[in-house]
C-alpha positions in Angstrom: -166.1 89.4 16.3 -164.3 89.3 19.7 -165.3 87.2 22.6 -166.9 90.0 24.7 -169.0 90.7 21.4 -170.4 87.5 21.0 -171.2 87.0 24.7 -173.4 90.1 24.5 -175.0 89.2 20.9 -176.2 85.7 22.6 -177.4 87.6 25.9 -179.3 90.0 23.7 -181.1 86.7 21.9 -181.5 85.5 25.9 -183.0 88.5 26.5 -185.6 89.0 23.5 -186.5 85.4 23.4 -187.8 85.5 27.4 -189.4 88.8 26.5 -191.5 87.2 24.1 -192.2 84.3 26.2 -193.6 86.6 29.4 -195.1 88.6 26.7 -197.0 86.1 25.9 -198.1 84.5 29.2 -199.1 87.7 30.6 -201.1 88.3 27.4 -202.9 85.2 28.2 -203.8 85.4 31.6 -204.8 88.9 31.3 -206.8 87.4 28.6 -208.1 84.5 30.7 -209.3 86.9 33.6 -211.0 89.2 32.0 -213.0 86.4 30.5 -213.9 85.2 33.9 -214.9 88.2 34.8 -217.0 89.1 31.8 -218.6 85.5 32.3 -219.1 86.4 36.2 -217.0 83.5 37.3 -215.3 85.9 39.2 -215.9 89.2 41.0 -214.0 92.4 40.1 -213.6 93.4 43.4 -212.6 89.7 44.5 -209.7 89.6 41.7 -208.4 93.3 42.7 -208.0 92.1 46.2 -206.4 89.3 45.2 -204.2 91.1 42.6 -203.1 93.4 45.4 -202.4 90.6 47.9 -199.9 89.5 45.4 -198.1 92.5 44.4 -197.9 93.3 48.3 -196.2 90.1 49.1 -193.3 91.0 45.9 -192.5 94.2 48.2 -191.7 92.1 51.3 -188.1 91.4 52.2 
């Protein structure tokens, strides 16, 4: 195995072992929300306002 070979065999570990890791946190929150919702600790409309104030702010500069 060259150099270049093992560089890219270590990044692909890298790569699957944060995909797993966000894989898991988003499951969790999603999770987590839609149990506040279901218990009304929070409003639907409330959390898709919020959701969209958040993804608007990703698009600024």
């Amino acid at each position: 195995m060259s150099m270049k070979e093992k560089v890219l065999f270590v990044w692909l570990l890298v790569v699957v072992a944060c995909s797993f890791i966000f894989r898991h946190f988003w499951a969790s929150t999603v999770y987590a929300l839609g149990r506040a919702v279901a218990l009304n600790l929070a409003s639907l409309p409330g959390l898709a306002k919020f959701a969209v104030g958040i993804s608007s702010l990703h698009l600024l500069p």
